[in-house]
SEMIPA-601203 format. One record per residue: residue number from 1; residue in three letters; x, y, z of N, C-alpha, C, O in turn. Coordinates in nm, 3 decimals, always signed. Example, Ala and Ser with C-alpha at 12.3 -4.5 7.8 and 13.67 -1.06 7.14 Angstrom:
residues 2
{rec 1,"ALA",{+1.319,-0.569,+0.780},{+1.230,-0.450,+0.780},{+1.320,-0.330,+0.780},{+1.424,-0.332,+0.846}}
{rec 2,"SER",{+1.285,-0.225,+0.708},{+1.367,-0.106,+0.714},{+1.290,+0.003,+0.787},{+1.341,+0.114,+0.804}}
end
This chain:
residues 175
{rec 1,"UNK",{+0.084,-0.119,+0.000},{+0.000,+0.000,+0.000},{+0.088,+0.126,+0.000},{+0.073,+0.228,-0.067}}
{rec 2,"UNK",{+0.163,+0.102,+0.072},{+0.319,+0.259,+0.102},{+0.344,+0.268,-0.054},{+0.327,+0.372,-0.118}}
{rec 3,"UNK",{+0.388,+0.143,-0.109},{+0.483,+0.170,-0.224},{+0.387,+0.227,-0.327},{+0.411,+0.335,-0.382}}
{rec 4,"UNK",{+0.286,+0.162,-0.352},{+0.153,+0.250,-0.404},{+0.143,+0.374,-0.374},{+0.148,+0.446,-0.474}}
{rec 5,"UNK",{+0.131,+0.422,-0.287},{+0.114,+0.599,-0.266},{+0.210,+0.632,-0.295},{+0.203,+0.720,-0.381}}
{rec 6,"UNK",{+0.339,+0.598,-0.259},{+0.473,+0.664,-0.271},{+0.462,+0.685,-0.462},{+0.469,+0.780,-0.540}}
{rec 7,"UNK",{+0.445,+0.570,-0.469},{+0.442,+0.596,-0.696},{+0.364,+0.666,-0.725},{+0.397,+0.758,-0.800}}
{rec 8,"UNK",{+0.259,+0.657,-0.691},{+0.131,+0.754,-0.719},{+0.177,+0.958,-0.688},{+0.138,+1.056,-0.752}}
{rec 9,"UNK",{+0.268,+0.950,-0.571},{+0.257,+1.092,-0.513},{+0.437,+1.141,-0.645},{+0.440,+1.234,-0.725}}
{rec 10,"UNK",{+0.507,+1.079,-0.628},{+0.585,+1.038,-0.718},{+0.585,+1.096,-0.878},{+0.653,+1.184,-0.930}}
{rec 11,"UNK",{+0.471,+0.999,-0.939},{+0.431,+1.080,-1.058},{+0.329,+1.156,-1.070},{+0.276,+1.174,-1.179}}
{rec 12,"UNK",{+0.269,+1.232,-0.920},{+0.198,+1.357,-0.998},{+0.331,+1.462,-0.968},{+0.337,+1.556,-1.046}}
{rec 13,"UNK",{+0.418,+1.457,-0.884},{+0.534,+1.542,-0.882},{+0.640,+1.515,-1.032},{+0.697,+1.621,-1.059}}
{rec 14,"UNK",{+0.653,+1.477,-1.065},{+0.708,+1.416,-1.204},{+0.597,+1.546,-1.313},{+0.606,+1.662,-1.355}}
{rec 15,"UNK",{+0.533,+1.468,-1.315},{+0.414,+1.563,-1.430},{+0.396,+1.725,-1.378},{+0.387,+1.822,-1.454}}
{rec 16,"UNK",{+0.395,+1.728,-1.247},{+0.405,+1.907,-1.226},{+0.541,+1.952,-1.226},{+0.583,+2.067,-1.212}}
{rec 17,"UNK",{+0.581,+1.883,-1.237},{+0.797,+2.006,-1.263},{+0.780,+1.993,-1.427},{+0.808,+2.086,-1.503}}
{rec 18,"UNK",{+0.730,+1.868,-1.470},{+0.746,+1.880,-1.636},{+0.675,+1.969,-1.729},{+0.715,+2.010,-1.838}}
{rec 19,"UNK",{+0.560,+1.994,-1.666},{+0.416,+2.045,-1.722},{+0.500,+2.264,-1.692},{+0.574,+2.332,-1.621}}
{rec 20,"UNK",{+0.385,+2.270,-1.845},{+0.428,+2.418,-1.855},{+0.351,+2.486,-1.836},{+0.245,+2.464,-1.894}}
{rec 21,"UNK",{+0.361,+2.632,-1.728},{+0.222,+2.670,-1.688},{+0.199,+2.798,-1.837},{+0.270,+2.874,-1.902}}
{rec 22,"UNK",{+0.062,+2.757,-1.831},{+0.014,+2.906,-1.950},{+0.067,+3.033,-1.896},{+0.082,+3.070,-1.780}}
{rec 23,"UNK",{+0.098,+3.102,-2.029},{+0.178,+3.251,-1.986},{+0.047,+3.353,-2.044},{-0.021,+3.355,-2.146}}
{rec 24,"UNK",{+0.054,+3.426,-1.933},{-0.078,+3.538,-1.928},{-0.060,+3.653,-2.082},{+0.043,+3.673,-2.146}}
{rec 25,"UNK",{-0.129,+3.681,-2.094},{-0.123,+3.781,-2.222},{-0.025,+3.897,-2.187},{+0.054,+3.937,-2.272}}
{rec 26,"UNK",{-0.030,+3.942,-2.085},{+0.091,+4.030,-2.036},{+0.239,+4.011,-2.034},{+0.331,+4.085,-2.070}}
{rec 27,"UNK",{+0.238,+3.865,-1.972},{+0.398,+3.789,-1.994},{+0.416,+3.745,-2.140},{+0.529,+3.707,-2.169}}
{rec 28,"UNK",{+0.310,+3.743,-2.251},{+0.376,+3.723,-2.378},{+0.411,+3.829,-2.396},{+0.533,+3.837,-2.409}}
{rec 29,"UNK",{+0.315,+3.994,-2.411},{+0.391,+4.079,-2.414},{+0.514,+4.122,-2.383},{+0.597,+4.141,-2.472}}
{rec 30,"UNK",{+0.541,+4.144,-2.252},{+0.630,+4.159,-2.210},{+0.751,+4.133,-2.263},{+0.833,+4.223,-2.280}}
{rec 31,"UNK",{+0.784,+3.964,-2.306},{+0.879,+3.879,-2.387},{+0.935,+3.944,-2.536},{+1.043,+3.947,-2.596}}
{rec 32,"UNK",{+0.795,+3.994,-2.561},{+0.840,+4.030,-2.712},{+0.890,+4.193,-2.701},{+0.958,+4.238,-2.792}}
{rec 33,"UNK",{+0.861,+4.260,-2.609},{+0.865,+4.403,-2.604},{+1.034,+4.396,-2.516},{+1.080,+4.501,-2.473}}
{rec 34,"UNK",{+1.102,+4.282,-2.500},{+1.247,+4.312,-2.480},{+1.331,+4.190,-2.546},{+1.286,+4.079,-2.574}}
{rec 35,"UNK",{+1.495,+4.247,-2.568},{+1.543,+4.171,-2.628},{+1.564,+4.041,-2.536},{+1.556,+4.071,-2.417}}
{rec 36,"UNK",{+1.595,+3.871,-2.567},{+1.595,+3.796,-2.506},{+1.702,+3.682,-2.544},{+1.709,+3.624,-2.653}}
{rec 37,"UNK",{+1.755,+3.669,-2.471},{+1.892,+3.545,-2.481},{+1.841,+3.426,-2.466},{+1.738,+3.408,-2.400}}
{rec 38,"UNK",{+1.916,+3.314,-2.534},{+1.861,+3.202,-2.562},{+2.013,+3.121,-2.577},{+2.083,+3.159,-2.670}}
{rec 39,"UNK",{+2.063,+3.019,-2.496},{+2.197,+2.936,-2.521},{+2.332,+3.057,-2.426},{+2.304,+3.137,-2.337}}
{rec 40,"UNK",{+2.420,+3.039,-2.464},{+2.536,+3.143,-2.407},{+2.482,+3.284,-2.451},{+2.398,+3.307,-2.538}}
{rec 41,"UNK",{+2.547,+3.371,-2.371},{+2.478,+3.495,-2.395},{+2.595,+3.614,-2.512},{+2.711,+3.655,-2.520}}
{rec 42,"UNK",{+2.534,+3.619,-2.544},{+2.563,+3.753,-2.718},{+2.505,+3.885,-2.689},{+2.431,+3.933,-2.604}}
{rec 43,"UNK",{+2.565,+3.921,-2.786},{+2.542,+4.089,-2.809},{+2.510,+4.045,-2.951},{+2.504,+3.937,-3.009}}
{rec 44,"UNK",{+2.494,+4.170,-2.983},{+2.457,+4.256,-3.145},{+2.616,+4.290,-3.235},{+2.634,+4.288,-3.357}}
{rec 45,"UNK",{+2.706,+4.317,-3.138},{+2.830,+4.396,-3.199},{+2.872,+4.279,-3.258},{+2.876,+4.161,-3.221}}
{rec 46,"UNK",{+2.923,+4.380,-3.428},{+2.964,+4.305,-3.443},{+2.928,+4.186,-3.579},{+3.014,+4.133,-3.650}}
{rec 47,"UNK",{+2.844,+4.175,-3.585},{+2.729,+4.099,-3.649},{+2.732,+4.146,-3.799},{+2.720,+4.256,-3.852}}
{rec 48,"UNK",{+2.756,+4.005,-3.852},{+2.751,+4.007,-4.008},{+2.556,+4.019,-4.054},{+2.482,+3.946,-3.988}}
{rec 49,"UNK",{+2.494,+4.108,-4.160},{+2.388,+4.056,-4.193},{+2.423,+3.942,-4.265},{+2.526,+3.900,-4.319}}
{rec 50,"UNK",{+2.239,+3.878,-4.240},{+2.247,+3.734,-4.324},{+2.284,+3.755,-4.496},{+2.349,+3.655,-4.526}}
{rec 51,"UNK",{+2.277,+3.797,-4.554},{+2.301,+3.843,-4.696},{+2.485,+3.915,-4.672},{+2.511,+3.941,-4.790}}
{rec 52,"UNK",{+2.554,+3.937,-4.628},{+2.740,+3.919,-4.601},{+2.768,+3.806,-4.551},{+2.876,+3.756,-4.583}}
{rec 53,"UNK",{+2.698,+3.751,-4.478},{+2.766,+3.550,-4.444},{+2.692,+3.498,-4.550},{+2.708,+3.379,-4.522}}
{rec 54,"UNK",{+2.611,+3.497,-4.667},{+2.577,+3.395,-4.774},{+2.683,+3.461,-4.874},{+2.724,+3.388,-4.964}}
{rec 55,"UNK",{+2.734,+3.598,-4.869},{+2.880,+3.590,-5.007},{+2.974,+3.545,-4.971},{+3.047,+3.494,-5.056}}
{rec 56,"UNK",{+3.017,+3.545,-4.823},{+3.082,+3.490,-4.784},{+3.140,+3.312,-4.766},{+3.255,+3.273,-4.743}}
{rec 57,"UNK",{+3.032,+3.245,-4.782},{+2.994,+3.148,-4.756},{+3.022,+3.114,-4.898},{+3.060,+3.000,-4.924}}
{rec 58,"UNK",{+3.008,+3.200,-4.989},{+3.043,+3.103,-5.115},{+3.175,+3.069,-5.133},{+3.199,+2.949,-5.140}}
{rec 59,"UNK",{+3.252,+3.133,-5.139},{+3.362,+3.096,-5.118},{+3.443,+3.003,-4.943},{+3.565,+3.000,-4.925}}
{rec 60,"UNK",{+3.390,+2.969,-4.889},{+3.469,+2.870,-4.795},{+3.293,+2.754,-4.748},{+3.175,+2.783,-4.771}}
{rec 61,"UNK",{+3.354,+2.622,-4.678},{+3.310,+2.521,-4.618},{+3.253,+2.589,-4.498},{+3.131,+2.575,-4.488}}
{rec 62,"UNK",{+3.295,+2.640,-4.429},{+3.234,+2.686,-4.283},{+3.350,+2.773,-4.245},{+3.464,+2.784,-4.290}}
{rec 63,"UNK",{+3.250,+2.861,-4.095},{+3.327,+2.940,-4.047},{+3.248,+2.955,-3.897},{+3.149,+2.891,-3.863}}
{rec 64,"UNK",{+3.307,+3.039,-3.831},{+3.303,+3.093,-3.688},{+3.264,+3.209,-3.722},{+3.344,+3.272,-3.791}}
{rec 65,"UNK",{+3.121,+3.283,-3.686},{+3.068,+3.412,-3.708},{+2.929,+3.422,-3.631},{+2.861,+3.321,-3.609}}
{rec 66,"UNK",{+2.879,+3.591,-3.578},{+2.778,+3.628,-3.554},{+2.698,+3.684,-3.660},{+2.752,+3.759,-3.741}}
{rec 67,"UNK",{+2.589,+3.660,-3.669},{+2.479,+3.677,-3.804},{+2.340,+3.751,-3.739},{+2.289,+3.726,-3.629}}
{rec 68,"UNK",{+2.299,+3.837,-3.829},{+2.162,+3.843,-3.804},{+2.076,+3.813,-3.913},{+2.115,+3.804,-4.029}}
{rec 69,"UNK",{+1.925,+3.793,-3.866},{+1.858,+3.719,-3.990},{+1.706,+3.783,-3.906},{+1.682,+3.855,-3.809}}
{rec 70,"UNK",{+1.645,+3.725,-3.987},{+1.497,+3.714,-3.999},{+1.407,+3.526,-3.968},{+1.428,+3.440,-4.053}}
{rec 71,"UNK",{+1.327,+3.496,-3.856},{+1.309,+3.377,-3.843},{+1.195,+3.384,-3.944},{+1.102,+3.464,-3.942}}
{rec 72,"UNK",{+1.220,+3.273,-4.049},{+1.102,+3.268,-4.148},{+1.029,+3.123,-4.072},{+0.921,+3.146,-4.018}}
{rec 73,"UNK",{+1.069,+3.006,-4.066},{+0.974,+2.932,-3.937},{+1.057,+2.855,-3.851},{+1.179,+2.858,-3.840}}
{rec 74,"UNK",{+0.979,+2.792,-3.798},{+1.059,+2.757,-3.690},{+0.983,+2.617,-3.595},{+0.865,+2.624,-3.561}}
{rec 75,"UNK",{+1.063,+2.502,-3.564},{+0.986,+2.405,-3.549},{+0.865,+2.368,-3.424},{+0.883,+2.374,-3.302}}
{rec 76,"UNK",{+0.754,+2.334,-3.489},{+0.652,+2.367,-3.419},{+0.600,+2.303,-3.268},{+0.527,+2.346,-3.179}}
{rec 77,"UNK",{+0.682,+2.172,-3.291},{+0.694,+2.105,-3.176},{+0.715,+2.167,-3.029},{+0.638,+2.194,-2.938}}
{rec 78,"UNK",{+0.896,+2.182,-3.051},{+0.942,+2.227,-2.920},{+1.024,+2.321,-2.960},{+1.102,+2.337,-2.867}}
{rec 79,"UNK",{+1.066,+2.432,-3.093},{+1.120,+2.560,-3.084},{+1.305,+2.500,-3.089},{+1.408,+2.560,-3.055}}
{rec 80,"UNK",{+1.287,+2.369,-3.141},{+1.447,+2.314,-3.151},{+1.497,+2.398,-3.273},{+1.593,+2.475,-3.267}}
{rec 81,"UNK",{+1.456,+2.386,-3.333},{+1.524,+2.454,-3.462},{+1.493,+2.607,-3.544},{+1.415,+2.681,-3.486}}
{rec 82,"UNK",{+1.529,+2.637,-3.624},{+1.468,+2.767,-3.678},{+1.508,+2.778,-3.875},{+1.617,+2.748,-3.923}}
{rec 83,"UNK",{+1.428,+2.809,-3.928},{+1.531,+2.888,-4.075},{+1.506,+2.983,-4.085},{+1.399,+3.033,-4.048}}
{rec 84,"UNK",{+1.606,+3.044,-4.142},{+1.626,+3.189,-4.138},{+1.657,+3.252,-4.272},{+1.752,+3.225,-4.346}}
{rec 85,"UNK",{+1.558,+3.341,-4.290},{+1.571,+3.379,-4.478},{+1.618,+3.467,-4.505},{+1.608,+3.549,-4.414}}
{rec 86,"UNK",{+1.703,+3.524,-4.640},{+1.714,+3.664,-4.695},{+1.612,+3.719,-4.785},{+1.519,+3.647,-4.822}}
{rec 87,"UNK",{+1.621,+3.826,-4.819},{+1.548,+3.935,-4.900},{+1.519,+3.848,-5.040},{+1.416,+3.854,-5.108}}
{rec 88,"UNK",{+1.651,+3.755,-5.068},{+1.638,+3.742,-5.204},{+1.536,+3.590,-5.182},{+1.517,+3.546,-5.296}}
{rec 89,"UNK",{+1.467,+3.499,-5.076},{+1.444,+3.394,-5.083},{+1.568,+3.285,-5.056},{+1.545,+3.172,-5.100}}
{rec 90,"UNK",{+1.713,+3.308,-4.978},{+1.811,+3.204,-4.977},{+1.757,+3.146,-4.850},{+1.666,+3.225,-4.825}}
{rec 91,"UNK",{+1.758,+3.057,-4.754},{+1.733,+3.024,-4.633},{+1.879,+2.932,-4.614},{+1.945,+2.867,-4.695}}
{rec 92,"UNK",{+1.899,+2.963,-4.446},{+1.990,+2.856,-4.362},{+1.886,+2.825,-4.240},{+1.805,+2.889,-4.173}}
{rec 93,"UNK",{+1.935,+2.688,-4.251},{+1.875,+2.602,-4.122},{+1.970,+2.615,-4.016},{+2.093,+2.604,-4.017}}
{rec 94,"UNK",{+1.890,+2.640,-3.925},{+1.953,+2.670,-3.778},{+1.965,+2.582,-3.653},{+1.856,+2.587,-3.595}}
{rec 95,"UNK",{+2.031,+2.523,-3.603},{+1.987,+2.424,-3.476},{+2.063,+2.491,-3.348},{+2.109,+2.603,-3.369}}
{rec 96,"UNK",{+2.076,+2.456,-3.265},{+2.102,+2.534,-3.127},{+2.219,+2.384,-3.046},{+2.176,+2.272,-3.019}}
{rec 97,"UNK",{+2.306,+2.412,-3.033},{+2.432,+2.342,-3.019},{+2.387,+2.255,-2.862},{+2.326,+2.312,-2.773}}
{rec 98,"UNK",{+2.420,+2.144,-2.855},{+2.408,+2.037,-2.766},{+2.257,+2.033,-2.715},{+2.217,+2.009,-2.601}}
{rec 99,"UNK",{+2.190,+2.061,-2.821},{+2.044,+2.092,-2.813},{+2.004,+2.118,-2.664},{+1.938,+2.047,-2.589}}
{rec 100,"UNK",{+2.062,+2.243,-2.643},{+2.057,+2.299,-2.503},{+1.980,+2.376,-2.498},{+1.913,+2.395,-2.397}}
{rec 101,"UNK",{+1.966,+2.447,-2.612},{+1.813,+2.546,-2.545},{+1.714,+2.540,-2.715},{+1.723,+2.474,-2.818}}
{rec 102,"UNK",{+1.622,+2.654,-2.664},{+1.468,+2.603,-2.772},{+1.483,+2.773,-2.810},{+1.559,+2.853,-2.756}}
{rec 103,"UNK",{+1.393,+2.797,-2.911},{+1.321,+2.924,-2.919},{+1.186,+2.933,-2.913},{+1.121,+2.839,-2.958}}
{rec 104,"UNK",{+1.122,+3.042,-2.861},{+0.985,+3.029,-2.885},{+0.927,+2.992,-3.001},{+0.976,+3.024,-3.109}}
{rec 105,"UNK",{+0.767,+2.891,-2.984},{+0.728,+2.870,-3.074},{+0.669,+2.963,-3.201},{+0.649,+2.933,-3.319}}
{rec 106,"UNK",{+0.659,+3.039,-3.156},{+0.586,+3.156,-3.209},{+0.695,+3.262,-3.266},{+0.642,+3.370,-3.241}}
{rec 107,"UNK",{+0.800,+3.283,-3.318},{+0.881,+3.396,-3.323},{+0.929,+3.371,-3.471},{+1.043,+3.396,-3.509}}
{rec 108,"UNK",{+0.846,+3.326,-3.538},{+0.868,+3.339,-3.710},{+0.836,+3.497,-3.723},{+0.748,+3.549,-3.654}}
{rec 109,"UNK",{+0.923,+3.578,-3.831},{+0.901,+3.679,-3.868},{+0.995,+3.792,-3.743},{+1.047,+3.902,-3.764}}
{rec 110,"UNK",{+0.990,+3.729,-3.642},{+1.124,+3.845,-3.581},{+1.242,+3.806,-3.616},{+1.275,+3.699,-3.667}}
{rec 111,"UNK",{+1.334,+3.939,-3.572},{+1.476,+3.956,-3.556},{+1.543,+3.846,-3.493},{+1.479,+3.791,-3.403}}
{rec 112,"UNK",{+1.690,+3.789,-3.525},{+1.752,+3.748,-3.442},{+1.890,+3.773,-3.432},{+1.900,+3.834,-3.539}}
{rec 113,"UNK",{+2.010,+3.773,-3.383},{+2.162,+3.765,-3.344},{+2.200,+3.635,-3.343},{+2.112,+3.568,-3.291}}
{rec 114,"UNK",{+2.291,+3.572,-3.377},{+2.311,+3.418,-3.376},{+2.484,+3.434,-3.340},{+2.549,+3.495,-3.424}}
{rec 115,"UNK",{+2.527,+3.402,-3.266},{+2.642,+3.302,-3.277},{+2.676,+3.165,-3.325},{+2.585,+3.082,-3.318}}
{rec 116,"UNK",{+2.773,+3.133,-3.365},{+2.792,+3.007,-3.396},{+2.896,+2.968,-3.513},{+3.002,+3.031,-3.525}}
{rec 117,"UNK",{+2.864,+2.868,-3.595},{+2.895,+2.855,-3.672},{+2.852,+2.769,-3.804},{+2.798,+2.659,-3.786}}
{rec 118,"UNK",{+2.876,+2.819,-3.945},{+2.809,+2.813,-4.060},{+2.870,+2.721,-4.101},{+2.992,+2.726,-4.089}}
{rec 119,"UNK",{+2.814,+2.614,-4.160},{+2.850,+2.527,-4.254},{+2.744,+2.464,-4.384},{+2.622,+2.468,-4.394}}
{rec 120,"UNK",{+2.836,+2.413,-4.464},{+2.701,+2.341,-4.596},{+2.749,+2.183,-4.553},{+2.844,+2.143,-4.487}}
{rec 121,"UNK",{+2.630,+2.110,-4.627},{+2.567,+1.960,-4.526},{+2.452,+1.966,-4.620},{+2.364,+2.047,-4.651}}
{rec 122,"UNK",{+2.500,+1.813,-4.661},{+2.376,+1.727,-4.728},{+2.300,+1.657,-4.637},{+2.321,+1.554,-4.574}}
{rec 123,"UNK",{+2.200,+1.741,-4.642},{+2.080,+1.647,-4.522},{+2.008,+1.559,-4.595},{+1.974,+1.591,-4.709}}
{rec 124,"UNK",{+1.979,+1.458,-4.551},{+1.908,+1.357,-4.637},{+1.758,+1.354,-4.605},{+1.689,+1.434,-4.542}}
{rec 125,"UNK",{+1.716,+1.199,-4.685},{+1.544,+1.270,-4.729},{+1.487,+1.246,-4.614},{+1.405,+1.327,-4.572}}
{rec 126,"UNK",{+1.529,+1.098,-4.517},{+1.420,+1.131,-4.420},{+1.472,+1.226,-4.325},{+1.441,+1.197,-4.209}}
{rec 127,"UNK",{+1.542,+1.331,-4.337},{+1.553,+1.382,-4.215},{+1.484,+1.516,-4.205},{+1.450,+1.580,-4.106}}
{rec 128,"UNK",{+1.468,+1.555,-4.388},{+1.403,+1.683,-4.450},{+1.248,+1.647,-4.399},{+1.190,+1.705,-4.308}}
{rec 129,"UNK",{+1.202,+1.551,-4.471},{+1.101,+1.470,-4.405},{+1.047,+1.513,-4.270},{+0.942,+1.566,-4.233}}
{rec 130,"UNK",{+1.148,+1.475,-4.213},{+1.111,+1.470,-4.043},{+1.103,+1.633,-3.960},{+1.048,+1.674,-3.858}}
{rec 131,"UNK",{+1.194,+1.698,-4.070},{+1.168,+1.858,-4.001},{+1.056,+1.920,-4.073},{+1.007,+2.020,-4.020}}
{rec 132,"UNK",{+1.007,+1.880,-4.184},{+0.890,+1.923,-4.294},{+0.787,+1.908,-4.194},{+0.733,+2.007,-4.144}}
{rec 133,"UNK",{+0.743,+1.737,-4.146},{+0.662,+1.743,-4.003},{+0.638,+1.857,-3.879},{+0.558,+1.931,-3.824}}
{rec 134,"UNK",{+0.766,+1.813,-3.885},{+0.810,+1.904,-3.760},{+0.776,+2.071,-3.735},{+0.765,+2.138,-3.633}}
{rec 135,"UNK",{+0.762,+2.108,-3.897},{+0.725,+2.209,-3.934},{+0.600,+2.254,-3.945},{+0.594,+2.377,-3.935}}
{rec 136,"UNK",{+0.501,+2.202,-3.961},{+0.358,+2.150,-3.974},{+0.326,+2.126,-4.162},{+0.253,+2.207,-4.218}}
{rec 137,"UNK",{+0.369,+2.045,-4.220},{+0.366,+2.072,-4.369},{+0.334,+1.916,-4.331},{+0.381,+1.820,-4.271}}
{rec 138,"UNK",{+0.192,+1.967,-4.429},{+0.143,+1.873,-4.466},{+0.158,+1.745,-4.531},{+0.255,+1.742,-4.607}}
{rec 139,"UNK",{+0.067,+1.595,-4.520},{+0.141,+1.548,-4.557},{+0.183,+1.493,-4.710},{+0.267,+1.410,-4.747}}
{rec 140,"UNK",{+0.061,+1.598,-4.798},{+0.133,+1.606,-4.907},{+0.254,+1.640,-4.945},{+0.331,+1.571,-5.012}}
{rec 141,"UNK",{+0.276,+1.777,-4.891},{+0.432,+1.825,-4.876},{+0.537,+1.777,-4.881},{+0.635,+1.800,-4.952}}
{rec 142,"UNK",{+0.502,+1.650,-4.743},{+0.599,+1.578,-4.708},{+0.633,+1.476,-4.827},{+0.752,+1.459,-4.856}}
{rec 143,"UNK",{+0.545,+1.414,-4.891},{+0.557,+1.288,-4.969},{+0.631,+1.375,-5.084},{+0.734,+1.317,-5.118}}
{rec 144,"UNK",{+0.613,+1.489,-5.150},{+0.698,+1.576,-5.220},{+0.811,+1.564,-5.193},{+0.880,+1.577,-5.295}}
{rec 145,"UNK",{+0.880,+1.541,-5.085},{+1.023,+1.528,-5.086},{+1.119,+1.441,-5.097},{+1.163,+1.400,-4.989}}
{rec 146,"UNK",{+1.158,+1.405,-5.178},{+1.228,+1.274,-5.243},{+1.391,+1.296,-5.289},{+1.437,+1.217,-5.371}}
{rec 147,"UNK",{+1.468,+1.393,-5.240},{+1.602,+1.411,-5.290},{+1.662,+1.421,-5.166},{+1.595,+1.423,-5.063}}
{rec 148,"UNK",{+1.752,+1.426,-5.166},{+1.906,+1.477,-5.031},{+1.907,+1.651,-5.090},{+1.873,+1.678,-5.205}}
{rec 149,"UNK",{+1.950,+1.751,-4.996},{+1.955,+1.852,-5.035},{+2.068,+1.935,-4.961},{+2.073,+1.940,-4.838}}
{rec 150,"UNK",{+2.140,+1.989,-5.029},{+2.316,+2.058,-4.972},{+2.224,+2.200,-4.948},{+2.159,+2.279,-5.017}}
{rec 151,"UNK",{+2.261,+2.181,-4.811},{+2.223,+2.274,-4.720},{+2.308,+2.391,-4.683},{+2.425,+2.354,-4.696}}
{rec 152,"UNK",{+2.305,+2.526,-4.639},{+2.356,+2.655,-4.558},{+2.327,+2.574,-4.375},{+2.222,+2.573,-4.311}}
{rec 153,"UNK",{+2.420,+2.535,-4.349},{+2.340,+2.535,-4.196},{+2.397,+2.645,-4.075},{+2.461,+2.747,-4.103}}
{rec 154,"UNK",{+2.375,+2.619,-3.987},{+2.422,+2.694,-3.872},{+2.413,+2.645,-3.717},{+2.304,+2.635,-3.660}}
{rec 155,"UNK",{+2.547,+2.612,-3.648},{+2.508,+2.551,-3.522},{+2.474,+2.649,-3.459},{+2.585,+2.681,-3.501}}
{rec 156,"UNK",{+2.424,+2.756,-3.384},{+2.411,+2.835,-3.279},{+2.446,+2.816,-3.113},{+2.377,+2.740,-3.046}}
{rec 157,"UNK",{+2.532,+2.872,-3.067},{+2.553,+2.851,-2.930},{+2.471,+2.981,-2.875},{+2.448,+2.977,-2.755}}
{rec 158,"UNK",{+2.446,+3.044,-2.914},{+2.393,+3.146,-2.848},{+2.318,+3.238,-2.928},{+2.368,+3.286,-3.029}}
{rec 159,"UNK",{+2.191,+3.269,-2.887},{+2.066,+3.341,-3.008},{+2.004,+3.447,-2.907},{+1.953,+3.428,-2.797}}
{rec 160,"UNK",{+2.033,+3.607,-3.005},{+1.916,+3.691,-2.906},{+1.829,+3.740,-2.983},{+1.854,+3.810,-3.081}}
{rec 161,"UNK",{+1.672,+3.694,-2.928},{+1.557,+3.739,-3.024},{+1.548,+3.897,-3.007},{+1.542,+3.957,-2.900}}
{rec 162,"UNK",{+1.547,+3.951,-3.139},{+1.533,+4.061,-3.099},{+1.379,+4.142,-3.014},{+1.285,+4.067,-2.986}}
{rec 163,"UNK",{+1.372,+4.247,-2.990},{+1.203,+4.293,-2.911},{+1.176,+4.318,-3.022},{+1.260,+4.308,-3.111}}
{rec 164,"UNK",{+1.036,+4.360,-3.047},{+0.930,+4.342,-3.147},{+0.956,+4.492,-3.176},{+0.973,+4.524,-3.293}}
{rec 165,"UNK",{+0.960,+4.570,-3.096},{+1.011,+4.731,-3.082},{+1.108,+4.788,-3.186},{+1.119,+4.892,-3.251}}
{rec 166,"UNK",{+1.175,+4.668,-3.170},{+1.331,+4.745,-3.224},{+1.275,+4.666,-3.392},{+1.308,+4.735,-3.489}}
{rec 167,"UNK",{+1.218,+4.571,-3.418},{+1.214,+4.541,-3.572},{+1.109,+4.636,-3.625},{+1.107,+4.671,-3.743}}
{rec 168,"UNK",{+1.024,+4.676,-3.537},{+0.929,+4.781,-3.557},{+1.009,+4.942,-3.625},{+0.993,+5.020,-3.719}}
{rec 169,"UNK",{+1.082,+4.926,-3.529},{+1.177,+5.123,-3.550},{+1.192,+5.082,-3.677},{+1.123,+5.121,-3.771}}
{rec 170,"UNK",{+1.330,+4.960,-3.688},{+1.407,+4.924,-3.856},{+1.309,+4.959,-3.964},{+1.313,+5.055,-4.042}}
{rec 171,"UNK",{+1.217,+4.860,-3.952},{+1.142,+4.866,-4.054},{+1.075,+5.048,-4.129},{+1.081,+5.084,-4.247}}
{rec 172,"UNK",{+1.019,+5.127,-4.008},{+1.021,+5.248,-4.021},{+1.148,+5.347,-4.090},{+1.159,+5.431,-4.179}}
{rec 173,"UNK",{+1.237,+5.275,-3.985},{+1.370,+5.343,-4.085},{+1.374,+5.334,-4.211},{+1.405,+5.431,-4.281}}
{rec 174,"UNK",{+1.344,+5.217,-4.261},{+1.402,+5.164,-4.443},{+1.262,+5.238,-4.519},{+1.260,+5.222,-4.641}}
{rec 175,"UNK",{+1.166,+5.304,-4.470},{+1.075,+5.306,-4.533},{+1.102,+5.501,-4.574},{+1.023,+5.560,-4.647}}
end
């Protein structure tokens, strides 16, 4: 009977440290209205745009660099991964180094800062596959994908989303 309660009290403590409490409409605000670190912590200085690390990139295999980009999506699951697009339509896939930290699910279309480092990598089909899922693409989509594809990637040790504020000003600026 002990060992029974003890398992029972056991895994509802298990399920409440794991379980995520809902964030109030104020604390999403909040999140987006400042900048936010994600992995080791970065600055801005410094920082190649994403369109100077893709000329760059043509000429070498990989490198050690800070980037900024634009999150075009980002995986829907648990915020493991991200791609990140230029002006012209190029995208690099992003993952976050010893898969130590996530990004929010929701932060397609903001700013980001990346540390890390860039490399190209033939990802193969089921793995395109498996992030296409992951992505929410349907599963027509998915059955569409039938090749290996030489990739832009990027490990990230450290990512700061930018506030919603500051892509707000930019955008005003360029206009």
């Amino acid at each position: 009977m002990f060992k029974n309660l003890l398992f029972v009290i056991t895994t509802i403590l298990i399920f409440a440290a794991c379980g995520d409490e809902p964030k109030t409409t104020a604390q999403m605000a909040e999140e987006k209205a400042t900048d936010q670190i994600f992995g080791e912590k970065i600055n801005a200085n410094d920082a190649l745009t994403f369109t100077d690390l893709l000329n760059k990139m043509d000429q070498l295999d990989s490198m050690e660099t800070k980037v900024t980009g634009t999150v075009e999506s980002v995986c829907k699951k648990k915020g493991c991964w991200v791609n990140i697009v230029s002006d012209d339509g190029r995208e690099m896939f992003v993952k976050f180094k010893d898969y130590g930290f996530f990004l929010p699910k929701d932060c397609e279309g903001r700013k980001v800062v990346m540390e890390g480092k860039a490399f190209r990598e033939v990802t193969q089909v089921d793995e395109l596959q498996h992030l296409a899922e992951d992505g929410g693409a349907s599963k027509e989509e998915i059955a569409k994908i039938t090749e290996p594809k030489e990739e832009l990637k990027f490990m990230a040790s450290g990512v700061m989303l930018l506030a919603e504020q500051e892509v707000e000003k930019e955008a005003e600026n360029k206009q």
